[in-house]
C-alpha positions in Angstrom: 6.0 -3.1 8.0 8.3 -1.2 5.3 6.9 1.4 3.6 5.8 0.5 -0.3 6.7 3.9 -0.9 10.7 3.8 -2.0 11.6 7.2 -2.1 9.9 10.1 -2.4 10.1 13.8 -2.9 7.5 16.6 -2.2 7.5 20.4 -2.4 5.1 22.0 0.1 3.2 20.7 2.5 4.2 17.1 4.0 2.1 14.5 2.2 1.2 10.9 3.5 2.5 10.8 7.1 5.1 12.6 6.8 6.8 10.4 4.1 9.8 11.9 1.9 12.2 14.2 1.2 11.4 18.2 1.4 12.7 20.1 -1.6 13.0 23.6 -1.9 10.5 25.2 -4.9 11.5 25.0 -8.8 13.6 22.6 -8.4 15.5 21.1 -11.7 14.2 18.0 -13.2 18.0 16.5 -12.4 17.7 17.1 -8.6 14.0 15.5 -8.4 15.6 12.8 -10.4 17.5 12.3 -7.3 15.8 13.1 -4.4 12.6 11.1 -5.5 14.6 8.0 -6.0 14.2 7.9 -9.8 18.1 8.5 -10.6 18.5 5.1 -11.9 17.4 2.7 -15.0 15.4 -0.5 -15.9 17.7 -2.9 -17.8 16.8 -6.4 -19.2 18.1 -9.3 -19.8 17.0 -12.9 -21.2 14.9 -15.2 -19.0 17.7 -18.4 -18.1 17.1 -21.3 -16.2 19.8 -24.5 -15.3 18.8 -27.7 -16.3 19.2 -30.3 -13.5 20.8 -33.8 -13.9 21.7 -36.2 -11.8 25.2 -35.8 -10.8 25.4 -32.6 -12.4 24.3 -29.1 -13.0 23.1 -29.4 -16.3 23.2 -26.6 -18.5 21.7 -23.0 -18.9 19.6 -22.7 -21.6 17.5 -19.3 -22.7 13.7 -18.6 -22.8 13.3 -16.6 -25.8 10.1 -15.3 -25.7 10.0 -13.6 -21.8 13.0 -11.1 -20.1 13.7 -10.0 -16.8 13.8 -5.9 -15.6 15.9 -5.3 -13.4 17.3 -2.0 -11.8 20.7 -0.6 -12.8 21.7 0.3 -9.3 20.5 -2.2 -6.7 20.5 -5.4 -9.7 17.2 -5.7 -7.7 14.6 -7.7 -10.1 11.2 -6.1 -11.4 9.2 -8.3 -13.3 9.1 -11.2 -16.2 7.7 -9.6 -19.2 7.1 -10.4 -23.0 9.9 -9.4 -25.0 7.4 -7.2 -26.8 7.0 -5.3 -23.6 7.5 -1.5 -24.2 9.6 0.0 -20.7 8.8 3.6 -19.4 12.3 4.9 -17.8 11.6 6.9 -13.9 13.2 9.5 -16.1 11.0 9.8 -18.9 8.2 10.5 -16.2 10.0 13.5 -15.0 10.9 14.3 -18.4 7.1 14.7 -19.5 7.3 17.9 -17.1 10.3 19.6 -18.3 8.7 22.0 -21.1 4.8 22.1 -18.7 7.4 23.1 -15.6 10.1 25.3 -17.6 7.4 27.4 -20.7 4.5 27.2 -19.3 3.7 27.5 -15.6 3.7 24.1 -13.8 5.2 23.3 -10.9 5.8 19.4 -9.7 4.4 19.0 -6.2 5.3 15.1 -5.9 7.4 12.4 -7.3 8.1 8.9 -6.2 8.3 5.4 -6.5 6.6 2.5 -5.0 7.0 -1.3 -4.9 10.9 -1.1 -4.8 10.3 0.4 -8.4 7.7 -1.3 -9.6 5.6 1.8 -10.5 6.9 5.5 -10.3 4.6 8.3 -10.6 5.1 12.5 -10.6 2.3 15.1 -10.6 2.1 18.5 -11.2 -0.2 21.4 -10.3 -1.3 22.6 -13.2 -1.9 26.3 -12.2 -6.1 25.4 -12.7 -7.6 26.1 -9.5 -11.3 27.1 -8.4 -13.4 28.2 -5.4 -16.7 27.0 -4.3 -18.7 28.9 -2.2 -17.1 28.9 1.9 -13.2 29.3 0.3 -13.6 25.9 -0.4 -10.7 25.8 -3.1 -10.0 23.2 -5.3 -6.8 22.4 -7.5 -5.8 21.0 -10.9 -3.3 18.9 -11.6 -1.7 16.5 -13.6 -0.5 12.6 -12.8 1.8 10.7 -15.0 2.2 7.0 -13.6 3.9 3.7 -15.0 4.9 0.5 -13.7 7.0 -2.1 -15.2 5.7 -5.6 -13.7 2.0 -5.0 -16.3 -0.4 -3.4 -13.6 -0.5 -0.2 -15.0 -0.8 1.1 -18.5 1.9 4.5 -18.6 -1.1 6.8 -17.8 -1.7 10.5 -17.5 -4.7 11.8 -15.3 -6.5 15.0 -15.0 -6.6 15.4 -11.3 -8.4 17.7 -8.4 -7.5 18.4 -5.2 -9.2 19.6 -2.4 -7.1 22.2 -0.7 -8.6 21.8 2.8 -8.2 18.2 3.0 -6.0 17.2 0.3 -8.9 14.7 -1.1 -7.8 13.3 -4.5 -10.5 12.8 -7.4 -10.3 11.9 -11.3 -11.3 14.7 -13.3 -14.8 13.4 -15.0 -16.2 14.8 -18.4 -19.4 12.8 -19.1 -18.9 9.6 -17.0 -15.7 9.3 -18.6 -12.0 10.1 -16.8 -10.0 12.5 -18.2 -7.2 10.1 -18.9 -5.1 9.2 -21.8 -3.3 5.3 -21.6 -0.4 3.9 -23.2 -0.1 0.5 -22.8 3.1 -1.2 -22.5 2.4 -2.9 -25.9 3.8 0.6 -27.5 6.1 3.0 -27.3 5.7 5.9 -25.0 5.3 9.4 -26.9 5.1 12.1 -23.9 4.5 15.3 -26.5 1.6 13.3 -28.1 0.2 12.5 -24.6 0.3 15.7 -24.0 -1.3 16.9 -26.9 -4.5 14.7 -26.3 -4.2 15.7 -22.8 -4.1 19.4 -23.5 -7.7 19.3 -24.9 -9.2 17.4 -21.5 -7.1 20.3 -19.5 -9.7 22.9 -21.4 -12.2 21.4 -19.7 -11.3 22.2 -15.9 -13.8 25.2 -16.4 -17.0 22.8 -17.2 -15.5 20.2 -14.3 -15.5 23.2 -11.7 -19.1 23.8 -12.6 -20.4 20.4 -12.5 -18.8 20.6 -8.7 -20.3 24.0 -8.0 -23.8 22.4 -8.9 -23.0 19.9 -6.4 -22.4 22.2 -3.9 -25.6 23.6 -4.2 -27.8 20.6 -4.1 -29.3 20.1 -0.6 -29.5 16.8 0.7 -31.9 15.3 2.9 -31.0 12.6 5.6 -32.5 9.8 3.5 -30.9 11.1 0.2 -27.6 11.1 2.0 -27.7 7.5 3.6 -29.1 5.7 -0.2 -26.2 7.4 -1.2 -23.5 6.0 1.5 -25.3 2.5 0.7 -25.4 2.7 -3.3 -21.6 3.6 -3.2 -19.9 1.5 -0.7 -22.4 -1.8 -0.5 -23.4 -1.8 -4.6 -20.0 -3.1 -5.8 -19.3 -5.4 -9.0 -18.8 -8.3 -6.0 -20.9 -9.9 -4.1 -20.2 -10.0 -0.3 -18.9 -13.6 0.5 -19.2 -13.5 3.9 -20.5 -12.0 7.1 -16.9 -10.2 7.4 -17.3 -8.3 4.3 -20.6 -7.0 5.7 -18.9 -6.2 9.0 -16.5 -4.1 6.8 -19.1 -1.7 4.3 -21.1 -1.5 8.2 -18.0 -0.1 9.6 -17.2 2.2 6.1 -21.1 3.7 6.0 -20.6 4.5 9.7 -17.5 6.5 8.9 -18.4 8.1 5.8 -21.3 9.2 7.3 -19.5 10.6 10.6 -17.2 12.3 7.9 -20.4 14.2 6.3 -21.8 15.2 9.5 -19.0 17.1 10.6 -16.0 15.2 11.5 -14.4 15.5 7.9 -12.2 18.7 7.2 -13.8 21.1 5.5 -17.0 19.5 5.9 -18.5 22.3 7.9 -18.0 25.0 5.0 -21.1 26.3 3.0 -19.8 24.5 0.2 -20.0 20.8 2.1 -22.9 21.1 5.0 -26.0 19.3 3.8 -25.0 19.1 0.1 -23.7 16.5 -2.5 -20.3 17.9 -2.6 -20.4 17.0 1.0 -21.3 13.8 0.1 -18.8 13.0 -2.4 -15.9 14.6 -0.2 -16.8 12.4 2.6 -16.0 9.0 0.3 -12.9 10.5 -1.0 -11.5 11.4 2.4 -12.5 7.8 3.5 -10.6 6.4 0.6 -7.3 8.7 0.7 -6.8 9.1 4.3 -8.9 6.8 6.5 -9.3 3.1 4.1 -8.2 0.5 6.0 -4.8 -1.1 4.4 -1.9 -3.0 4.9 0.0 0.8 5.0 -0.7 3.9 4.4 1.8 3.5 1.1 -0.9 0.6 0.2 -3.3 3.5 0.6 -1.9 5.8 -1.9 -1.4 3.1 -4.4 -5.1 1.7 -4.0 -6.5 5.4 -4.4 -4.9 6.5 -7.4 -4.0 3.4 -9.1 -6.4 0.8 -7.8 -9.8 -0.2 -6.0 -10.3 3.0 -4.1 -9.8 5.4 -7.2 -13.0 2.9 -8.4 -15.0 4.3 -5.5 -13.7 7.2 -5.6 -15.3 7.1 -9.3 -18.8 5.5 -8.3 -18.4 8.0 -5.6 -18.6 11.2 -8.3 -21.0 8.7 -11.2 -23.5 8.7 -8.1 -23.2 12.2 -6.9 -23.9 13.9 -10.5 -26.9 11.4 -10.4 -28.2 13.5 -7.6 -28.2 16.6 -10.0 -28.9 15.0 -13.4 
C-alpha cells in the first residue's frame, strides 16, 4: 500500500519507520520548504460541469457557489469547497516558525504532508523539557497542522514527547487541550495564534507537575485493569458486534503487556506500578502499535483523529486517579 505520508522531512532521529528525508540541523525555512514536500501552492478554480445532449456535448456551465483546490505543481485535485473557504498555504505553516526558529530558540524537528496534500503539518521543539524521576525526560513542542478538503481546522497544539519512546500527548490544562483553532471560515493570522498560544506555552511548568504527581501514584493490579477497561471499552460508541469486542480484548491485552514491562521505558521509577505508567502504556499503543491501514494512517489518527481522542480519555482518566 502507498504511504499517506507524501513527503516528509525530519532532523534527528528517524521518525515513523524510517519515513523521510534527513536534514542537517537549522536548516532555513526555504530548504524545509523543499525537502518536506511543501514547495508548491493550492490554486482554485470554479466548479464546471458539461451538460449532456443527445447528439452532442452540451455545454459547460459554472457552479457558483463551490471551487476546486488544486496543487500548482502536479494539477493534482484537493477538494470541493465553499467559495467562502479560507486556504492555509504548506508555506504559511512553515512560515509560523520563522521568528520562534530564528529570535527565539526553536528548532523544527518535523515537517510533512499527508493525503497527496490534503493536510500538511510542522512541529517544533520548543526548548521546554522536564525530567521525572528514573531520567524519564519529557519534551515540549509545538504542532501547527491544516488541511484543505475541511477535516481539520488550521490548528496549533501544545505537545509532549516522551524521549524514551517518542509517545505523543496533547498538553492538558484543566481537561481542556492546549490548542488554539482557526477554522477555514477565516483568515489565518499566525502572530495572533501565536500570541494566544504563548500564554498556554507558560504553562509547561504546571503540566510537568500534574505528570510528576502521576508518576508518584502507585497503582494496584485492580486499579490498573478498571483503568485499561474505562479507557479502551467506555467509548461514545457502542460495540456493534462481536468483532469490535474481539478488538478492545486484543487492545487491553497489549496495553496491559505494555505496562508490565514490555513498553520502553516502562521499567523506569517514573513508569513501574504508577499512573504515568498507565497513561504511557495507551499512548505507545496508539502512536506505535494501533492497528491501521499504514503506519502513515497511524500518524494521522494519533494526532489528528480517533487515537489523539484516547490518547485524551487516556490523560482525563489518569488525573482522575490523583484528583
Amino acid at each position: 500500500m502507498a504511504h499517506q505520508v507524501q513527503t516528509m522531512a525530519y532532523v534527528g532521529q528517524t521518525p515513523w519507520h524510517s519515513l523521510g528525508n534527513a536534514l542537517p540541523p537549522k536548516q532555513s525555512i526555504d530548504v524545509w520548504a523543499k525537502e518536506a514536500g511543501m514547495d508548491w501552492q493550492i490554486c482554485s478554480s470554479p466548479v464546471r460541469y458539461m451538460t449532456e445532449q443527445a447528439g452532442s456535448l452540451g455545454s459547460i456551465m459554472s457552479f457558483d457557489d463551490q471551487k476546486v483546490l488544486y496543487r500548482s505543481d502536479t494539477k493534482a485535485p484537493l477538494s470541493v469547497v465553499s467559495d467562502r473557504y479560507q486556504v492555509v498555504q504548506p508555506r504559511e505553516v512553515l512560515e509560523f516558525y520563522r521568528d520562534l526558529t530564528e529570535i527565539s530558540g526553536f528548532e523544527l524537528e518535523t515537517a510533512g504532508v499527508l493525503k497527496a496534500g490534503k493536510k500538511f503539518w510542522a512541529l517544533a521543539k520548543t526548548g521546554k523539557e522536564s525530567t521525572l524521576k528514573g531520567k524519564d525526560k519529557v519534551n515540549g513542542y509545538i504542532l501547527l497542522a491544516t488541511s484543505c478538503d475541511g477535516t481539520l481546522a488550521t490548528t496549533a497544539t501544545l505537545t509532549s514527547i516522551r524521549v524514551v519512546c517518542n509517545n505523543t500527548l496533547t498538553v492538558a490544562l484543566n481537561g481542556a487541550a492546549s490548542a488554539v483553532k482557526v477554522p477555514h471560515s477565516t483568515s489565518f493570522d499566525g502572530q495572533a495564534v501565536k500570541k494566544q498560544l504563548g500564554i498556554a506555552v507558560s504553562h509547561w511548568d504546571g503540566f510537568m507537575y500534574r505528570m510528576k504527581t502521576l508518576s508518584e501514584r502507585k497503582v494496584k493490579s485492580h486499579e490498573s485493569l478498571n483503568y485499561f477497561l474505562n479507557v479502551l471499552c467506555h467509548t461514545d460508541q457502542q460495540p456493534s458486534s462481536n468483532k469490535s469486542g474481539l478488538v478492545n480484548e486484543r487492545a487491553l491485552k497489549r496495553v496491559q503487556e505494555l505496562y508490565d514491562g514490555a513498553g520502553k521505558g516502562a521499567t523506569l521509577d517514573s513508569a513501574a506500578g504508577t499512573a504515568w505508567g498507565l497513561l504511557n502504556a495507551v499512548t505507545e499503543y496508539v502512536d506505535h502499535e494501533r492497528r491501521a491501514r499504514s503506519t502513515d494512517y497511524r500518524l494521522d489518527s494519533a494526532w489528528f483523529g480517533q487515537g489523539a481522542a484516547l490518547k485524551a480519555r487516556a490523560l482525563d482518566h489518569a488525573m482522575q486517579l490523583v484528583a
